[in-house]
ZATORGU-667512 format. One record per atom (N, C-alpha, C): residue in one letter; x, y, z. Coordinates in steps of 0.2 Angstrom, whole numbers, plus 5000, padded with zeros to 4 digits. Atoms other than C-alpha are relative to their C-alpha. Layout:
BEGIN
aXYZ...
This chain:
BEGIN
x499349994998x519953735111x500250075001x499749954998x520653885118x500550024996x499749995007x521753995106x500749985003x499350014997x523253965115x500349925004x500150084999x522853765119x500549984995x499450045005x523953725104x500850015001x499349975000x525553825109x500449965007x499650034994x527053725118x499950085007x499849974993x527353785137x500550025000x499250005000x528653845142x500549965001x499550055000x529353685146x499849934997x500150075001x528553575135x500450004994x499750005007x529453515119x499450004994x500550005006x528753535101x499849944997x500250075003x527953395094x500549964993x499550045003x529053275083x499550004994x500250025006x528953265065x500349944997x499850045002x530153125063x499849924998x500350095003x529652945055x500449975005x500050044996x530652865068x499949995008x500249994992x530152955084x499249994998x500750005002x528352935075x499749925000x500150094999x528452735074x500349985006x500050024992x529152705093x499550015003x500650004995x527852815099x499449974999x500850045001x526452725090x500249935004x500350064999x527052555095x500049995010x500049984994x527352625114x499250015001x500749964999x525752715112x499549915000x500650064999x524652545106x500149975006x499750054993x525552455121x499750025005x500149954996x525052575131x499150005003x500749995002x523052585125x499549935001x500350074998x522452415134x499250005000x500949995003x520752385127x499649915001x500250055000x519552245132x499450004997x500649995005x518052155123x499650035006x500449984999x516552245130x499349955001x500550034999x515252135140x499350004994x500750005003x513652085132x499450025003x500549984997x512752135144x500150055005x499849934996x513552305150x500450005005x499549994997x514352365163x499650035008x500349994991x513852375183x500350085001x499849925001x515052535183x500450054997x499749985004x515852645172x500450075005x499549964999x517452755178x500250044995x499549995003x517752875168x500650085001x499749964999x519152975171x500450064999x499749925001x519953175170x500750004996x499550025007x521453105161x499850024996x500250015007x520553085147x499650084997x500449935004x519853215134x499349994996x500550005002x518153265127x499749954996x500350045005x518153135113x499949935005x499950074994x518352995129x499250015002x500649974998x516853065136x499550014997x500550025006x515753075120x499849945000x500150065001x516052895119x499549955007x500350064995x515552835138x499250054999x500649985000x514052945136x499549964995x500250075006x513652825120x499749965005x500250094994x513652675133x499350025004x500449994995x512752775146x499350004995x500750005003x511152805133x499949954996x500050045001x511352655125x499749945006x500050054997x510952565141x500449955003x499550065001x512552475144x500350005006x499649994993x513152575161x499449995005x500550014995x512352535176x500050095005x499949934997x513152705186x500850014998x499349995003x514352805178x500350075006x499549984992x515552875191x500650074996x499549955003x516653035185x500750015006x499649984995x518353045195x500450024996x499649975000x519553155196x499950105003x499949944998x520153305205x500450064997x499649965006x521653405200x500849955001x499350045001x523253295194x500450034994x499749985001x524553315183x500050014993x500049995008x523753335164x499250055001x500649964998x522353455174x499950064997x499849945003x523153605167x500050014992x499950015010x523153535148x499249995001x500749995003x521353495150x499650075001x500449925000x520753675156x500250034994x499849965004x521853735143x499649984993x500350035008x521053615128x499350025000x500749965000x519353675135x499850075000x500149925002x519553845135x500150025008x500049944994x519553875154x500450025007x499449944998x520353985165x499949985007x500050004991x519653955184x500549955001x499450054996x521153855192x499649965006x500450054996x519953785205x499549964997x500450055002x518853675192x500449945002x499650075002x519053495193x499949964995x500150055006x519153345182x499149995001x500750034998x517553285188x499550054997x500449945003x516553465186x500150014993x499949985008x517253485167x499749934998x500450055003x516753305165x499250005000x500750004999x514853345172x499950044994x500349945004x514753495163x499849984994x499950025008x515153425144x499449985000x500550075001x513953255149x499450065000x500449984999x512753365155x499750074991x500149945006x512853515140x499749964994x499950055007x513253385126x499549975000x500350074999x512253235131x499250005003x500850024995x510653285145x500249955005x499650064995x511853155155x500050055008x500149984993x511353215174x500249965006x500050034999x511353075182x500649945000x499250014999x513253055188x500149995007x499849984995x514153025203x500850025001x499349975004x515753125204x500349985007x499450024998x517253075212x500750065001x499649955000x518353245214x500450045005x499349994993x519553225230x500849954994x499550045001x520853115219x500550064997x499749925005x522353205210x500649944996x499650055003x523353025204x499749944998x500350075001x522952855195x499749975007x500150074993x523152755213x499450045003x500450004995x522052855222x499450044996x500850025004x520752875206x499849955002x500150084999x520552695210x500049985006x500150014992x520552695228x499550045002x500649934996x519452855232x499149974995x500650015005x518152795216x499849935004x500350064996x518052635227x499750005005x500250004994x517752685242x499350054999x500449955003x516652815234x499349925001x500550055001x515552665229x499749945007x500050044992x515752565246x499550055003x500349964997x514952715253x499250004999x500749995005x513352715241x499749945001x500450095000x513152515245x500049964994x499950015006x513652495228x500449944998x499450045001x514552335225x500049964992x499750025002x515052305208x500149954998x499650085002x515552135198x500450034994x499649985006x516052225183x500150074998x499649935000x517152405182x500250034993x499749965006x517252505165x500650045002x499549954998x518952605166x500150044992x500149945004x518852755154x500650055000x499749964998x520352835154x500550034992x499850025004x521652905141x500549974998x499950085003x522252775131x500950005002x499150015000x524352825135x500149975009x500050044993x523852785154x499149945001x500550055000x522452645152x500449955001x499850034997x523652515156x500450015008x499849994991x524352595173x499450015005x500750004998x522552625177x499749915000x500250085001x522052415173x500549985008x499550034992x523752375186x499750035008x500349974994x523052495199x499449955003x500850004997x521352435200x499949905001x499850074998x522252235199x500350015006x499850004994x523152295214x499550005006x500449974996x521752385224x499450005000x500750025000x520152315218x499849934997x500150075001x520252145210x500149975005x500150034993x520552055226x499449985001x500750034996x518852065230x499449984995x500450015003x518251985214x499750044993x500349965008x517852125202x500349994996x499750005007x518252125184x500150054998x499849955002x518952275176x500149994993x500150005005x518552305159x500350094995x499449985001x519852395150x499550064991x500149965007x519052545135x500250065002x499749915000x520252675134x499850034993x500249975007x519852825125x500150004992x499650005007x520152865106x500550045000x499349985001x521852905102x500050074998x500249905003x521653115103x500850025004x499149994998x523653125103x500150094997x500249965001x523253275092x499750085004x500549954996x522053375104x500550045006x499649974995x523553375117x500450085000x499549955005x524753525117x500549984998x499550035003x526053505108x501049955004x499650024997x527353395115x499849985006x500250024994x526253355131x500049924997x500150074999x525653195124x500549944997x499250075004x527653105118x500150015008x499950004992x527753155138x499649945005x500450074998x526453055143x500149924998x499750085003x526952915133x500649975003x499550014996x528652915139x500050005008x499950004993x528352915158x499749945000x500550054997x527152785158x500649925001x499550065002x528552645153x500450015011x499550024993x529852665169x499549995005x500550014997x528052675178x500149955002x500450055000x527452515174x500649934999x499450064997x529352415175x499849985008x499950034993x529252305189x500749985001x499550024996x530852345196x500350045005x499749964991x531652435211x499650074998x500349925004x531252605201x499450024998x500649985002x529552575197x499649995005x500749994993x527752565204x499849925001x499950084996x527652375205x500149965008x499650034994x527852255218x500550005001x499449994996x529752265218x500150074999x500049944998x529552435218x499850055004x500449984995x528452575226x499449955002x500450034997x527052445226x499250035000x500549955000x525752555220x499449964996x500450025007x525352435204x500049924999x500050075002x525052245200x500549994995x499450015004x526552155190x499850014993x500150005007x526652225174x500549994997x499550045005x527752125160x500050064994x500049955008x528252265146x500349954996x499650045006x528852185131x500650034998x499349965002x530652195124x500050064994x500049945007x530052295107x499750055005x500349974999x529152395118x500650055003x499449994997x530652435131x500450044995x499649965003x531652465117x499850054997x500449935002x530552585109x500050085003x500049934997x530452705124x500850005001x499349994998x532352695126x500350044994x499649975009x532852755107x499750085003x500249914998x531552885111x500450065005x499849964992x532252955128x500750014997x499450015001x534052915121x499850084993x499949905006x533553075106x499750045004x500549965000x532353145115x500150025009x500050014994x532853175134x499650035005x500349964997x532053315137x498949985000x500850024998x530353215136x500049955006x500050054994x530753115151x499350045006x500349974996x529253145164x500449995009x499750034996x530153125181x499249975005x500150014995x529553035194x499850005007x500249974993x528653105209x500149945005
């Protein structure tokens, strides 16, 4: 990590020490961290995404040398936590992508070469659109989709991939990363947690069918709802807006 990856932005907030903004975001957060069992006989292709951080990426490389991925796929170009991962890994060039820092680590860490990278996306919907076509292109067709991403957007990534690639049959299997809420900068990751919520309503305002239409219907629960409301209600300056 970079000496200056721990210090707030100029417009981020400081991380909460509070016991009640601390047990919202965990029960937000777990809601958030949609995890499935893991075939028994692996995984036709593993997605794992620039979302996520190093410890996410240690993990899918497990899978990969374990035998368990068929082809593991890196996407991500530059979005909008692109800036927090250059800065958690120390680097400076503004033209790196997600994708390039995920080969590098696999490649450095692991001897993982044997990648295909995905690095024109720069949003959930069109990680999930572009990694597909990607794969259409290679002849690659898929029964079963690992999606790797980090675990505060792991359920807006599962809606996505029900909107624009279950259709035609594939299963999408759900292992978001490990919970590195810590590794973020400070006040980055209570931001991710809170945008994801208005996202993932399905109603006029969100990315659903009665909304933009981006995402398969997703049901948030009442504890859940209320949780990010308390939150936003003390804390307003963590709101992410909505592009």
């Amino acid at each position: 990590m970079s000496a200056d990856a721990g210090r707030p932005g100029p417009t981020e907030p400081r991380r909460t020490e509070d016991p009640a903004d601390a047990a919202d975001l965990d029960l937000v957060a777990r809601w958030l961290a949609l995890h499935d069992p893991e075939p028994a006989d692996g995984l036709d292709v593993l997605l794992l995404f620039g979302g996520s951080l190093p410890s996410a990426w240690d993990e899918a490389a497990a899978r990969v040398l374990a035998g368990r991925v068929g082809a593991l796929v890196l996407v991500g170009g530059a979005g909008h936590t692109t800036d927090a991962l250059r800065r958690v890994l120390g680097v400076e060039d503004p033209t790196r992508t997600e994708a390039s820092l995920m080969a590098e680590h696999l490649a450095r860490e692991h001897g993982i070469v044997d990648v295909v990278l995905e690095d024109a996306s720069t949003h959930c919907g069109n990680n999930i659109t572009l990694a597909r076509d990607l794969l259409d292109s290679l002849d690659l067709r898929p029964g079963t989709v690992g999606l790797t991403q980090e675990p505060t957007m792991q359920r807006r990534m599962d809606a996505v991939f029900r909107a624009e690639w279950s259709p035609r049959g594939v299963r999408p299997v759900n292992l978001p990363g490990p919970d590195a809420r810590h590794a973020w900068p400070p006040g980055r990751w209570e931001r991710l947690v809170l945008g994801e919520v208005p996202r993932l309503r399905d109603d006029e305002d969100g990315y659903g069918p009665r909304g933009r239409g981006f995402l398969a219907h997703v049901d948030v629960p009442d504890d859940v709802a209320a949780a990010h409301d308390r939150l936003l209600a003390r804390h307003p300056d963590w709101a992410r807006p909505q592009p």
